[in-house]
ZALUM-106850 format. One record per residue: residue number from 0; x, y, z of N, C-alpha, C, CB in turn; residue in one letter. Coordinates in Angstrom, 1 decimal, m for minus. Each point is the difference from the previous one (the first is absolute). Glycine has a CB too. Layout:
(r NUM (X Y Z) (X Y Z) (X Y Z) (X Y Z) 'A') ...
//
This chain:
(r 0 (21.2 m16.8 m20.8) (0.2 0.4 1.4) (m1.3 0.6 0.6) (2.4 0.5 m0.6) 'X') (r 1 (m3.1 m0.3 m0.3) (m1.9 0.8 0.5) (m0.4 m0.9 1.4) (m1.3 0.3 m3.1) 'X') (r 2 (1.5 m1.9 2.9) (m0.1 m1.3 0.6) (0.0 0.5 1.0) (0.8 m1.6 m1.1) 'X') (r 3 (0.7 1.9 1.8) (0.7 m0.2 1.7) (m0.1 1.7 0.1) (2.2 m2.6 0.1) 'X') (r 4 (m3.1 3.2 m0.5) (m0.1 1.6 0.0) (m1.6 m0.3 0.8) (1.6 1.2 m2.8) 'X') (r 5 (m2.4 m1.4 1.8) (m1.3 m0.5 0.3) (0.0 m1.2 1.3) (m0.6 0.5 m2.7) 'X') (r 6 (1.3 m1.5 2.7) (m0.2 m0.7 1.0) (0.7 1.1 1.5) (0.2 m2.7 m2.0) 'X') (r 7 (0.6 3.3 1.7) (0.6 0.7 1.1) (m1.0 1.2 0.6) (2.3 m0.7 m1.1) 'X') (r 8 (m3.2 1.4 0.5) (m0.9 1.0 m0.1) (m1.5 m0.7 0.7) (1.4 1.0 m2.4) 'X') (r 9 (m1.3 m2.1 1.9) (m1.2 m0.7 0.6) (0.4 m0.4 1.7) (m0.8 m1.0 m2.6) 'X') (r 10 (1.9 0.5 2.6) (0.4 m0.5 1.3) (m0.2 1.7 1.2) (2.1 m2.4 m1.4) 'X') (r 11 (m1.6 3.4 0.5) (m0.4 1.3 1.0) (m1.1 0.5 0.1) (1.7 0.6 m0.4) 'X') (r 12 (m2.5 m0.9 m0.6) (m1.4 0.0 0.3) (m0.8 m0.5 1.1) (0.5 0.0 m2.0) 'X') (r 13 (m0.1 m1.4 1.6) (m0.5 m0.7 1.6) (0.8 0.1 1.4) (m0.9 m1.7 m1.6) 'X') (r 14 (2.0 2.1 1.3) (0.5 0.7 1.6) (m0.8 1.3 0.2) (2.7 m0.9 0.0) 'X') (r 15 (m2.9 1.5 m0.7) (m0.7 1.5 m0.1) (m1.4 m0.3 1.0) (0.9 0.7 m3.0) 'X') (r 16 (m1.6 m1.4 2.1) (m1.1 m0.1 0.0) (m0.7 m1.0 1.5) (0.5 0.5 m3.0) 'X') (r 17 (0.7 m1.3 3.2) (m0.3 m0.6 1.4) (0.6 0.5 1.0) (m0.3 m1.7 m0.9) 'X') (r 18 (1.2 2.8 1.0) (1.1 0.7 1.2) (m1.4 1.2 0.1) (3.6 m0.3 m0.8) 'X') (r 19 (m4.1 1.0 m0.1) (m1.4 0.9 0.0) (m1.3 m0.4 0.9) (0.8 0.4 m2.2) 'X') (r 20 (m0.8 m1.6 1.6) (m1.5 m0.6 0.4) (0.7 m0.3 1.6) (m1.4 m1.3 m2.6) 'X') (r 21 (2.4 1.0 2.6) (0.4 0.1 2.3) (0.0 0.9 0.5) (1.5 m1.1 0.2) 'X') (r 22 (m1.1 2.3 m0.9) (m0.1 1.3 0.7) (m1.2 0.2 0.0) (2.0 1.0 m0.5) 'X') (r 23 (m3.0 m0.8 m0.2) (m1.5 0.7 m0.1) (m0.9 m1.3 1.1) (0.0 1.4 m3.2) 'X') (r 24 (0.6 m2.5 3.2) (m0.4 m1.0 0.9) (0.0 0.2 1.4) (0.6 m1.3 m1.6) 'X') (r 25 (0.9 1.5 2.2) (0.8 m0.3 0.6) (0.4 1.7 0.8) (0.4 m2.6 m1.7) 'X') (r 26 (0.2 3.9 1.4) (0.6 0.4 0.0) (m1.4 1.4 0.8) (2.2 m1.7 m2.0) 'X') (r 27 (m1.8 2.1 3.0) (m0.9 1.3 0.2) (m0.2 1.0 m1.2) (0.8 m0.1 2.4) 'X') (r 28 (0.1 0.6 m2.9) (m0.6 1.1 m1.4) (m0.4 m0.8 m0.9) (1.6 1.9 0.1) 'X') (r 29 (m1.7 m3.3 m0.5) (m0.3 m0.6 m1.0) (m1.1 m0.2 0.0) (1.6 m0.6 m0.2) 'X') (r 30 (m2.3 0.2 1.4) (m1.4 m0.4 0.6) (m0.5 1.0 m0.2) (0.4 m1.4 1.5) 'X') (r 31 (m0.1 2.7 m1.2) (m0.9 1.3 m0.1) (0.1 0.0 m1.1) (0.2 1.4 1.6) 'X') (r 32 (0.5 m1.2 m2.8) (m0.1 0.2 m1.1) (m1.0 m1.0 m1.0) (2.1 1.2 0.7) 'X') (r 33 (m1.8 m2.6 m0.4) (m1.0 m0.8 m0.7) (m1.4 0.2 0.7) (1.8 m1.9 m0.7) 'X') (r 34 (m2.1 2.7 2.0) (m1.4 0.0 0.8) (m0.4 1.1 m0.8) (0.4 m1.0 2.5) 'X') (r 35 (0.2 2.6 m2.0) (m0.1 0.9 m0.6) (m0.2 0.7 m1.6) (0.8 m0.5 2.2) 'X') (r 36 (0.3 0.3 m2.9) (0.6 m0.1 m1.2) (0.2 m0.7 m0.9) (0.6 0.9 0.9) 'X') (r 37 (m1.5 m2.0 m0.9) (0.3 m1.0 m0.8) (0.5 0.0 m1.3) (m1.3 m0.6 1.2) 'X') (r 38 (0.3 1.5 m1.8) (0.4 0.5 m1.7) (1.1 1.0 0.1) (m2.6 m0.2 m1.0) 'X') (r 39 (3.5 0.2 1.8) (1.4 0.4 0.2) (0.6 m1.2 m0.2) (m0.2 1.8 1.6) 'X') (r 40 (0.0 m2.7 m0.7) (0.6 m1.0 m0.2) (0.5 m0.9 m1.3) (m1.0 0.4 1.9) 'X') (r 41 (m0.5 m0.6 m2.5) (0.6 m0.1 m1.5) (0.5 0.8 m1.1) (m1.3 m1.3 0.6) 'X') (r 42 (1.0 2.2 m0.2) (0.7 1.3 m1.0) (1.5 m0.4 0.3) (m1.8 2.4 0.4) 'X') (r 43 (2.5 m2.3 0.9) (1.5 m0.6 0.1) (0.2 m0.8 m0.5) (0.4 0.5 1.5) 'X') (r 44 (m1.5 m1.8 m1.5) (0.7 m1.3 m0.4) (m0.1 0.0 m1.4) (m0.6 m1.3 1.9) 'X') (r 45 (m0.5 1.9 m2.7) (0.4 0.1 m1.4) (1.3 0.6 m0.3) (m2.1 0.1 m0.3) 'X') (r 46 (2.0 1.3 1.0) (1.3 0.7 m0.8) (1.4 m1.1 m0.2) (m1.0 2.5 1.2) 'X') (r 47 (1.2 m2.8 0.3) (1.3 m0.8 0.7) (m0.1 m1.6 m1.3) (m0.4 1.1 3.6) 'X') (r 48 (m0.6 m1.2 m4.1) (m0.2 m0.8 m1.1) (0.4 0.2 m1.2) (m1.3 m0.4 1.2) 'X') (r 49 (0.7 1.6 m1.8) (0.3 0.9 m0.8) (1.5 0.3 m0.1) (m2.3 0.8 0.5) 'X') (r 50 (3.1 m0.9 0.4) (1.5 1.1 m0.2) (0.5 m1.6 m0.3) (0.6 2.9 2.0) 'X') (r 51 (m1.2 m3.9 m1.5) (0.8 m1.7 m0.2) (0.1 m0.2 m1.5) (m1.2 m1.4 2.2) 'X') (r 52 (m0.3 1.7 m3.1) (m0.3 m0.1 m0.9) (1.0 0.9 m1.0) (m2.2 m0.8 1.1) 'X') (r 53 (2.5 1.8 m0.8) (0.7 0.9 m0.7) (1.2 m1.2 m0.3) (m0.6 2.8 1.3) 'X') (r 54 (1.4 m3.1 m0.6) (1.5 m0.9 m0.2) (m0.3 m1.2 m1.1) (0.7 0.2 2.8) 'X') (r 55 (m2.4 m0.2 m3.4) (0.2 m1.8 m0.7) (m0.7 0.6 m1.3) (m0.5 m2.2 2.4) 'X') (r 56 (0.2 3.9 m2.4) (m0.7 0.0 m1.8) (0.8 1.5 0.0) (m3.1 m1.5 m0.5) 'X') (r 57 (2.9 1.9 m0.7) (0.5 1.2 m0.9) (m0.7 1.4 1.2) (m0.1 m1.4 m3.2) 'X') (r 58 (0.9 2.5 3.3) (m0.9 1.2 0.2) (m1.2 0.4 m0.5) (1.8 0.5 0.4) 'X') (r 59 (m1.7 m0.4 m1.6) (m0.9 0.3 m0.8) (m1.6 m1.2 0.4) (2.5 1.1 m1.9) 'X') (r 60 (m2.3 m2.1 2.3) (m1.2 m1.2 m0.2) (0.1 0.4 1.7) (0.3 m2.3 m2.4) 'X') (r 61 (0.1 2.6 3.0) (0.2 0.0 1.6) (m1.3 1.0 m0.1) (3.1 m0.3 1.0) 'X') (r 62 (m2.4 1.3 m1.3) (m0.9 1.5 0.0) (m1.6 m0.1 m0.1) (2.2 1.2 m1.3) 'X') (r 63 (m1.9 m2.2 0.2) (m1.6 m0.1 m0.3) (m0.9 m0.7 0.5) (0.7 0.4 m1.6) 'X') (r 64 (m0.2 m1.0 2.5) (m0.2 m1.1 0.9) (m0.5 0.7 1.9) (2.0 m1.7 m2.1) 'X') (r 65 (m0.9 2.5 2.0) (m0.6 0.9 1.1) (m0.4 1.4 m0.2) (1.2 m1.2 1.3) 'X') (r 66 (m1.4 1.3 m2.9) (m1.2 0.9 0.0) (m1.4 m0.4 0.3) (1.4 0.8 m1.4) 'X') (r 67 (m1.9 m1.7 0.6) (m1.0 m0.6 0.9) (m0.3 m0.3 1.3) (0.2 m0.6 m1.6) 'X') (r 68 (0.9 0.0 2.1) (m0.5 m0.1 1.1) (m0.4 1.0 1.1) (1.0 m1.8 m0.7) 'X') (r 69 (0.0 2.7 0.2) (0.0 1.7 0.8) (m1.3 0.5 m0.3) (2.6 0.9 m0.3) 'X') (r 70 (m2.5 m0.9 m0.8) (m2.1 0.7 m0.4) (m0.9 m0.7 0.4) (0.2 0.7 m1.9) 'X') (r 71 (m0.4 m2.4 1.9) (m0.5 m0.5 0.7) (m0.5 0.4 1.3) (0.9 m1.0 m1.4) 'X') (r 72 (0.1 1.1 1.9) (0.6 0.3 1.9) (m1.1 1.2 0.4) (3.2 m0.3 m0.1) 'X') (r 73 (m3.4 1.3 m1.1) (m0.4 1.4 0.6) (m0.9 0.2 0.7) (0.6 0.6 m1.4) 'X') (r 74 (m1.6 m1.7 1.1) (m1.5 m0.2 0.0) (0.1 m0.2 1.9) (m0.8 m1.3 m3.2) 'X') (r 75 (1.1 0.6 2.9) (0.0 m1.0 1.7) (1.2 0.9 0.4) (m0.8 m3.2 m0.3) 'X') (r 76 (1.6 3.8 0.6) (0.9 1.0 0.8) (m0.7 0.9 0.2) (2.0 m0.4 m0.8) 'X') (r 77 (m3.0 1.4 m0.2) (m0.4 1.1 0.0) (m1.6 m0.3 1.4) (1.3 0.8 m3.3) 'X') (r 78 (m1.9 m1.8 3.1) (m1.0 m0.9 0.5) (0.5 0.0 1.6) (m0.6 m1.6 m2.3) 'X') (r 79 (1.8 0.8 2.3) (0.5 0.0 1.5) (0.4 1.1 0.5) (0.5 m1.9 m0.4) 'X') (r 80 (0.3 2.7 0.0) (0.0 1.3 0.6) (m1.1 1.0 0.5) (1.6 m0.5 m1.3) 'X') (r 81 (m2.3 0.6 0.2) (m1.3 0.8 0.3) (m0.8 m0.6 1.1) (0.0 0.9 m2.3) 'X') (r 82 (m0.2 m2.1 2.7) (m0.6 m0.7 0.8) (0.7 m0.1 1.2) (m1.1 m1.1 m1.7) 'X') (r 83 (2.6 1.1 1.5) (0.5 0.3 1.4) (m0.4 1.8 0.7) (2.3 m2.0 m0.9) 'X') (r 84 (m2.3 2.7 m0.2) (m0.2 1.5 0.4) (m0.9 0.2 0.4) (0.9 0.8 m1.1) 'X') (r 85 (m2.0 m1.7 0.9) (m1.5 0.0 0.7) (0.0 m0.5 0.8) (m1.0 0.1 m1.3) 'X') (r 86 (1.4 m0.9 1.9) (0.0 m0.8 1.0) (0.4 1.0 1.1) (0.5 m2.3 m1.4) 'X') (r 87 (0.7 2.9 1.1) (0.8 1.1 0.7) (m0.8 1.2 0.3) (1.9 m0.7 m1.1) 'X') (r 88 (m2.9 0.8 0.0) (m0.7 1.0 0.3) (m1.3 0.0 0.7) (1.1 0.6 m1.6) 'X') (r 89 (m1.4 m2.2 1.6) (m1.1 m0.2 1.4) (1.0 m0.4 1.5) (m2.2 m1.4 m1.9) 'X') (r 90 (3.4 1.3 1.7) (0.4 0.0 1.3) (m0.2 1.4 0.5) (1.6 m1.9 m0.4) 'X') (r 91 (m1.1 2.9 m0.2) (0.7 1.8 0.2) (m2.1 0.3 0.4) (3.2 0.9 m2.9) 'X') (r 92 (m3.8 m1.1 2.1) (m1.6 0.2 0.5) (m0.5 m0.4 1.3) (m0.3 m0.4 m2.2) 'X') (r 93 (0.7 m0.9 2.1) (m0.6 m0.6 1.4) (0.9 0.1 1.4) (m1.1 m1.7 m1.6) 'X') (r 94 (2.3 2.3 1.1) (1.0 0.5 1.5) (m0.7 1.5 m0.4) (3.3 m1.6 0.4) 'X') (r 95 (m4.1 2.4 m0.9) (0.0 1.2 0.5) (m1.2 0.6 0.6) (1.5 0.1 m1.5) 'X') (r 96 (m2.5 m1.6 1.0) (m1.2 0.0 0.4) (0.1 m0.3 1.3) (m0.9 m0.6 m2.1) 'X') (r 97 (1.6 m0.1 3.0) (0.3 m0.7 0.8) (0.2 1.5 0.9) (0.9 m2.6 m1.2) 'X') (r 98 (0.1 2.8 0.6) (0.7 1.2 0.5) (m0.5 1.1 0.5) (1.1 m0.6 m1.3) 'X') (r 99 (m2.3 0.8 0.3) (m1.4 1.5 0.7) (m0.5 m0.6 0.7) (m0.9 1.4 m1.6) 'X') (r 100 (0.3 m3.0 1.4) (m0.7 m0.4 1.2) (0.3 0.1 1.5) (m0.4 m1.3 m1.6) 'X') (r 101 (1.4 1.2 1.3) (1.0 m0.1 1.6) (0.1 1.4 0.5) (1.8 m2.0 m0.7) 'X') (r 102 (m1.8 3.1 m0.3) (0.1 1.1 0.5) (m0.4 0.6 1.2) (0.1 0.0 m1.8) 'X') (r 103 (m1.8 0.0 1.8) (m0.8 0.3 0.9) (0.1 m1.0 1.5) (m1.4 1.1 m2.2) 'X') (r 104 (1.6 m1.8 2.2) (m0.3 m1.3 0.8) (1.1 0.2 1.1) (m0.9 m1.7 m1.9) 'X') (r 105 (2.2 2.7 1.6) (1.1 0.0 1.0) (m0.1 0.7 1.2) (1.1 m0.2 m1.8) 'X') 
//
């Protein structure tokens, strides 16, 4: 029965995986998010992969399987974040710089 388990798992896979790629294509929050967020984006699509995977092996082999990939993940999540915070923090700089400039001038 693994067969029509696995063949059925795969078929959601690829509805998954092509109804996603329309929205991030297609869809106003999706577009921001594959422009903006990208490594959001695959973080979802793994996980949403990941919980598929759960249904076709043992917990135990699951676990170990997105243990890796979770530790993997840290590197490049911890990376993207901090680089969004900077980014944020040359915006918050340059609106305040802006900001004294303008002071005198009114």
């Amino acid at each position: 029965m693994i067969e029509a388990k696995l063949v059925f798992i795969c078929g959601l896979a690829l509805a998954w995986g092509l109804v996603f790629a329309l929205f991030l294509q297609f869809a106003g929050p999706g577009q921001w998010l594959a422009r903006q967020r990208a490594w959001l984006a695959v973080a979802i699509g793994v996980g949403v992969d990941l919980v598929l995977v759960l249904f076709l092996v043992s917990w135990e082999d699951w676990a170990k399987v997105a243990g890796v990939f979770g530790l993997s993940a840290i590197g490049i999540v911890g990376r993207s974040l901090y680089n969004e915070w900077r980014e944020g923090q040359e915006v918050l700089l340059e609106q305040a710089q802006r900001g004294n400039g303008n002071a005198g001038t009114g």
